[in-house]
C-alpha positions as CSV (number, residue, x, y, z in Angstrom):
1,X,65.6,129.2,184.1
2,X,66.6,126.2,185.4
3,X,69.2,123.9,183.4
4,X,66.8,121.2,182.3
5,X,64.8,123.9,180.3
6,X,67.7,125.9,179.1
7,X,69.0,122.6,178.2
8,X,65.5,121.7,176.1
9,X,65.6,125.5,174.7
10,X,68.9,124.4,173.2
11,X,67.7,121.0,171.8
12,X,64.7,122.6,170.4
13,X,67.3,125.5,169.1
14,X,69.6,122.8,167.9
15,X,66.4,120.7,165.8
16,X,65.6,123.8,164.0
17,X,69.6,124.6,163.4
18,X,69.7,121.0,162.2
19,X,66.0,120.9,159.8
20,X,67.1,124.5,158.3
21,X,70.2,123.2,157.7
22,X,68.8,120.1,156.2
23,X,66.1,122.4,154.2
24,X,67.9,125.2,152.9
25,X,71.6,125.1,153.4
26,X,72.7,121.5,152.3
27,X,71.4,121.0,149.3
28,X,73.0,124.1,147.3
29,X,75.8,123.0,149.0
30,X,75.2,119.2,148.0
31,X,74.3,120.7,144.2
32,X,77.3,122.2,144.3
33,X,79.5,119.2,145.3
34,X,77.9,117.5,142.8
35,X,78.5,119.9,140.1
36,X,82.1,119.7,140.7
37,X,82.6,116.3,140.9
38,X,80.1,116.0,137.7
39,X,82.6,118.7,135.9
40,X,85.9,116.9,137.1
41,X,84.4,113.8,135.6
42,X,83.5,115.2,132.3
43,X,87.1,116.6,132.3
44,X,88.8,113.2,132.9
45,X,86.8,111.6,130.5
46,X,87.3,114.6,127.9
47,X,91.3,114.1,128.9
48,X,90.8,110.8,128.1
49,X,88.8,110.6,124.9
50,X,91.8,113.8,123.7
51,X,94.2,111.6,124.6
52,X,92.8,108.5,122.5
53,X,91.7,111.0,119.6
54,X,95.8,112.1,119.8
55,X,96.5,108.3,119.7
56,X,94.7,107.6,116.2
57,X,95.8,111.0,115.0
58,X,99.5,110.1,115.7
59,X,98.4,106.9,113.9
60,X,97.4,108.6,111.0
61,X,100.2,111.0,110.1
62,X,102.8,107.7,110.8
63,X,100.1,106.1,108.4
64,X,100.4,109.5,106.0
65,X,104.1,109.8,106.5
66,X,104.9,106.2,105.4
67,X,102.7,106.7,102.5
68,X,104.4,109.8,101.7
69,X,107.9,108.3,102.2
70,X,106.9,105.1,99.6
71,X,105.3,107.7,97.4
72,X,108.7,109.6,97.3
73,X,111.3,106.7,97.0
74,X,108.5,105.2,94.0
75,X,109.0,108.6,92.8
76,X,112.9,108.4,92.8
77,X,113.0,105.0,91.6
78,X,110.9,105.7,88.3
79,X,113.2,109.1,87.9
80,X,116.0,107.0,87.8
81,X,115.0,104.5,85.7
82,X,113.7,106.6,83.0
83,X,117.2,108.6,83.4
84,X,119.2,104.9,82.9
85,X,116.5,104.7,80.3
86,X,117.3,108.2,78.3
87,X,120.9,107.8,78.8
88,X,120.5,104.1,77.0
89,X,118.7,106.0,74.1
90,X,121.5,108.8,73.9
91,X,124.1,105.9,74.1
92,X,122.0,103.7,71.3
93,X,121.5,106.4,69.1
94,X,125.5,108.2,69.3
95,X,126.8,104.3,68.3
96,X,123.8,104.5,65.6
97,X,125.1,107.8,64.5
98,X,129.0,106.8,64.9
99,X,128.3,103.9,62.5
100,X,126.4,106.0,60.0
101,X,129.3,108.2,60.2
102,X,131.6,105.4,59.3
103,X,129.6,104.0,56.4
104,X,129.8,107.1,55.2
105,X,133.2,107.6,55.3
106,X,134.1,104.2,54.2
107,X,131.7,104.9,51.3
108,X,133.8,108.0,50.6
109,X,137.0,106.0,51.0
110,X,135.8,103.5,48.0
111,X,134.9,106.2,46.2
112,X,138.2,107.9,46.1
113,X,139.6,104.7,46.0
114,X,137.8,103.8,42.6
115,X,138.2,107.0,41.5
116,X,141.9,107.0,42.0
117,X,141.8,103.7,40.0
118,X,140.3,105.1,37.2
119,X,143.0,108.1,36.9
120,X,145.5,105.8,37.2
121,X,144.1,103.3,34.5
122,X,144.2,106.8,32.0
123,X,147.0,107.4,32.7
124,X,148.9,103.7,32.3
125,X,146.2,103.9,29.2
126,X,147.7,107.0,28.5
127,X,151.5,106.0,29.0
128,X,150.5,102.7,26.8
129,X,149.7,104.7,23.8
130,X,153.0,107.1,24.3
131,X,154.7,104.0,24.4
132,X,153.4,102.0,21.3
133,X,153.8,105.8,19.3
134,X,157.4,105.2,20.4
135,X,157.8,101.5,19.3
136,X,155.8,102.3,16.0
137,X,158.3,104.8,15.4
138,X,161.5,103.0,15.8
139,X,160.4,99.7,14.7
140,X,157.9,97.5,13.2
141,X,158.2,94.1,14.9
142,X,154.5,92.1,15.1
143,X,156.3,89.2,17.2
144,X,157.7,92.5,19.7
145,X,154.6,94.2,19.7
146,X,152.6,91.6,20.3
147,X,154.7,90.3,23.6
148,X,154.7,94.2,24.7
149,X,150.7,94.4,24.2
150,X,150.5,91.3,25.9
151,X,152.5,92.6,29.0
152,X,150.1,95.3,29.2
153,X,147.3,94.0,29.3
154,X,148.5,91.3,32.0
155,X,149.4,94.6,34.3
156,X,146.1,95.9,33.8
């Protein structure tokens, strides 16, 4: 064999190396290429679209948070108003009570104070009457008695 036909043996070898190739051999290989790249897109787009999903839910719960935190000091402030409130009512209704109290015990005070006044008229009344028994019996004077009586009745 000379080199010219070896040499067209081998292009004829090579054509047929080149068309199975071409036929059978590169396009699983081709499929597969594109697969990959087709499954490394999906990923970086699936990266992606997680990554903007974490975005609104990170949104969200600052959203939630802030509501949560307004909720809770709205909660605090009404607790301690209607405390200010129920202390105001305690404080209103112990002065209330205080000046019931003291009513009361001025009330008591007249009472005693008219009642003292009354045992003390009986008994001037009563030392009156001892005393005109003791002028009747040492004396009859109308012009005396009359000054003494008068007395009297001037200190009552």
């Amino acid at each position: 064999m000379s080199i010219n036909a070896t040499l067209i043996v081998q292009m004829i070898v090579f054509a047929i190396l080149v068309w199975f190739t071409m036929k059978f051999v590169w396009p699983p290989i081709t499929a597969a290429l594109d697969e990959r790249a087709k499954k490394i897109a999906d990923g970086l787009s699936a990266a992606d679209k997680a990554k903007s999903e974490l975005a609104v839910a990170n949104k969200k719960v600052e959203a939630q948070l802030s509501a949560a935190r307004d909720d809770a000091a709205k909660r605090l402030a009404d607790a301690e108003r209607l405390a200010q409130q129920m202390v105001e009512e305690a404080k209103s209704r112990a002065s209330e009570e205080a000046a019931k109290i003291i009513a009361s015990a001025r009330a008591e005070a007249e009472q005693e104070s008219v009642k003292a006044r009354e045992t003390l008229r009986e008994q001037v009344a009563g030392l009156a009457v001892k005393g005109a028994e003791q002028i009747l019996r040492r004396e009859v004077n109308a012009g005396v008695h009359a000054e003494l009586l008068g007395r009297l009745k001037a200190e009552l």
